[in-house]
C-alpha positions, 0 to 999 in steps of 0.5 A: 099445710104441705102445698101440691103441685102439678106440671103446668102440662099435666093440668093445663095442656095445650088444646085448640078449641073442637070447633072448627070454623068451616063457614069461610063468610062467618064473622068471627072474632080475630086476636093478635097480640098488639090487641092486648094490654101488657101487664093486665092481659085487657083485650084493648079492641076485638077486632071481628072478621070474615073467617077467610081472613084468618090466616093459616098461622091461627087456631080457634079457642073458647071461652074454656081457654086461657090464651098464653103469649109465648113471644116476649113474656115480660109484656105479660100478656094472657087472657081470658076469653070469654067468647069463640074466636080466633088466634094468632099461634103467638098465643097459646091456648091452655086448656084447665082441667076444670076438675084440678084448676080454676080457670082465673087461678091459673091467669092470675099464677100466669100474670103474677110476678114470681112468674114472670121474672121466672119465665122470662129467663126461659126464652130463645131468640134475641130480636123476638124472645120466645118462651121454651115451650119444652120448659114451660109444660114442665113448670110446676104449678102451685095446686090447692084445692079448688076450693083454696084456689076460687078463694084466692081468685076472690080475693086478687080479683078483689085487688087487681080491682083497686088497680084498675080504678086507680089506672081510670083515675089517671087516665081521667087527668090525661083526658081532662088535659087533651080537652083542654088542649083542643079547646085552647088551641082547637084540632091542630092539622085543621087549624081553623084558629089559624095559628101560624105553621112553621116546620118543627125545626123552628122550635126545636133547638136539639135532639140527643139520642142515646146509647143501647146497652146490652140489658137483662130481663130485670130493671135496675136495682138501687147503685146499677145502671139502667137503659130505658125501654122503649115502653117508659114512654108508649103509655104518654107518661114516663115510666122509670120502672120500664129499664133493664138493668146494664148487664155486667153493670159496667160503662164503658170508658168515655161513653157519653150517656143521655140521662132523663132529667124533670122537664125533659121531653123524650120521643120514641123514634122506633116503634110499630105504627100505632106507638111510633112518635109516643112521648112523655115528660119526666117528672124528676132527675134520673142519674142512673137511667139513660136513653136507648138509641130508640129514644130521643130528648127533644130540647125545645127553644124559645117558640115552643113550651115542652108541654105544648109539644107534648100534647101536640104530637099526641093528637090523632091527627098530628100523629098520622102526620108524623107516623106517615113519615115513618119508614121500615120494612116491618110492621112490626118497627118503622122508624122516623128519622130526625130530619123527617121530624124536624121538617112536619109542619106544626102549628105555632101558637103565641108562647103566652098561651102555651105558658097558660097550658103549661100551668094548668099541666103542672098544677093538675100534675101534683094530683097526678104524682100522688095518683102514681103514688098510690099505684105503686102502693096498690101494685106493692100489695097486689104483688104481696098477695100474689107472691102470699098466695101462691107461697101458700101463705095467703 
């Protein structure tokens, strides 16, 4: 069957919710774009506040809406309200013709990737990427009939389920982990198992920063060079797939490149306040990804295990430590300088319990490797039914 399709500005046009918020002391629910999860559109904190503090760069929305990120969208961030508020104008309130377009079809044709790739070619602006609007209400959309489209949803509901239970999975690991941290070497600011405290020098012997190629909008593919993103490490665990493909694919002659290799330890310099200081450990050599300027390997010496330093920095009070010492003019990226690092007062425990830490981290890593598997084969499907679904081959 022949498959019809509309212009997203025909069936989804842009419209603020009706209601306005005159009462100046309501509470009422706020959202900016660092509150929502990239890839998923999951909203992480709802943030609820007096009206006044709205600001004017705002409009209000409803649970009709589906909220579109214009600003940076290969971060991928739409979604569906399911209650009043207001937002940032950096999210766009598409409003679907409930008599052509299912309200989650239409998030989820949002989020698949097809679109994505598609629309993050469509954008202005190096610094702050923004989608051209004028292109965007031009798109046209796959449109079945209402009845096809809740199908669809059914069944990519049903898929993007078995994604999320597979993300607890590993978010599980990670708190198991930080448990075992706090009991092996309690609250690391407090100290109250009196540890010795010497500055972060002490135990870090190197710290290499890497080289920002010019990058596209899509990673690199088998025989191209990739720059990480900032992103392969906010999460606390690496993520190879977070590169850009070196545009023009060349190097330039005698440029020495910082590649991620298996135990490496890398930290984000550069980043807002609430992901400034992330890091991750690698798991396997990359040859063909190398490190920004914006991130760094930390080569640690004998008084420090990388696993140990990891887990250290990720403690929430460890970080305010840490993020107290970034500076920038934006919140939007601080950045904490190498000195700055190297003289935060850290916790020094014996190496002989580091090691028993590091050993409970690799032994419950082989579980964790297998759970990364079997994300990456529930993404590959997801991603299979999506493109199916909207190719009308579902």
């Amino acid at each position: 069957m022949k498959m019809a399709y509309a212009k997203l500005g025909d069936v989804a046009p842009s419209s603020s919710m009706r209601k306005n918020f005159n009462d100046c002391a309501q509470i009422v629910w706020q959202l900016n774009l660092d509150q929502i999860e990239p890839q998923t559109g999951r909203v992480l904190t709802k943030v609820r506040l007096p009206v006044s503090q709205a600001g004017s760069s705002t409009h209000s929305f409803g649970p009709e809406h589906i909220l579109y990120s214009k600003l940076r969208p290969y971060l991928n961030k739409v979604v569906i309200p399911e209650e009043e508020g207001i937002a940032t104008t950096e999210l766009v309130p598409l409003l679907p013709n409930p008599k052509r377009l299912d309200r989650r079809y239409l998030a989820h044709y949002l989020r698949s990737e097809q679109f994505v790739f598609w629309i993050s070619n469509q954008v202005a602006g190096a610094k702050m990427p923004r989608v051209s609007m004028r292109v965007f209400w031009e798109h046209k959309i796959p449109l079945p009939s209402l009845l096809e489209q809740r199908r669809i949803v059914t069944i990519l509901d049903r898929a993007e389920s078995l994604l999320q239970k597979n993300k607890q999975a590993n978010e599980l690991v990670c708190q198991f982990l930080y448990g075992v941290f706090l009991d092996m070497f309690g609250e690391p600011v407090a100290n109250k198992k009196k540890w010795v405290e010497l500055p972060l020098e002490q135990g870090i012997s190197l710290i290499e920063s890497g080289w920002s190629a010019k990058g596209s909008n899509v990673p690199a593919t088998q025989g191209q060079f990739g720059v990480l993103k900032i992103s392969s490490v906010t999460s606390g665990i690496f993520r190879a797939t977070e590169n850009k493909a070196v545009e023009g694919g060349a190097i330039p002659l005698g440029k020495k490149l910082v590649f991620p290799n298996a135990g490496d330890l890398l930290f984000s310099r550069a980043n807002t306040r609430e992901l400034v200081a992330a890091t991750a450990l690698v798991n396997e050599d990359y040859d063909h990804l190398f490190l920004p300027d914006k991130l760094w390997k930390i080569h640690t010496n004998e008084k420090l295990l990388p696993e140990f330093l990891h887990y250290l920095v990720q403690q929430p009070r460890m970080r305010d430590r840490l993020t107290s010492k970034a500076t920038g003019t934006s919140g939007s990226m601080l950045n904490i300088s190498k000195k700055k690092l190297l003289d935060t007062s850290a916790i020094f425990p014996p190496l002989p319990i580091q090691r028993r830490f590091a050993d409970i981290y690799s032994r419950t890593r082989s579980f964790t490797l297998k759970q990364r598997a079997a994300n990456i084969e529930a993404n590959d499907l997801f991603n299979s039914l999506s493109q199916g679904a909207f190719n009308g081959q579902l």
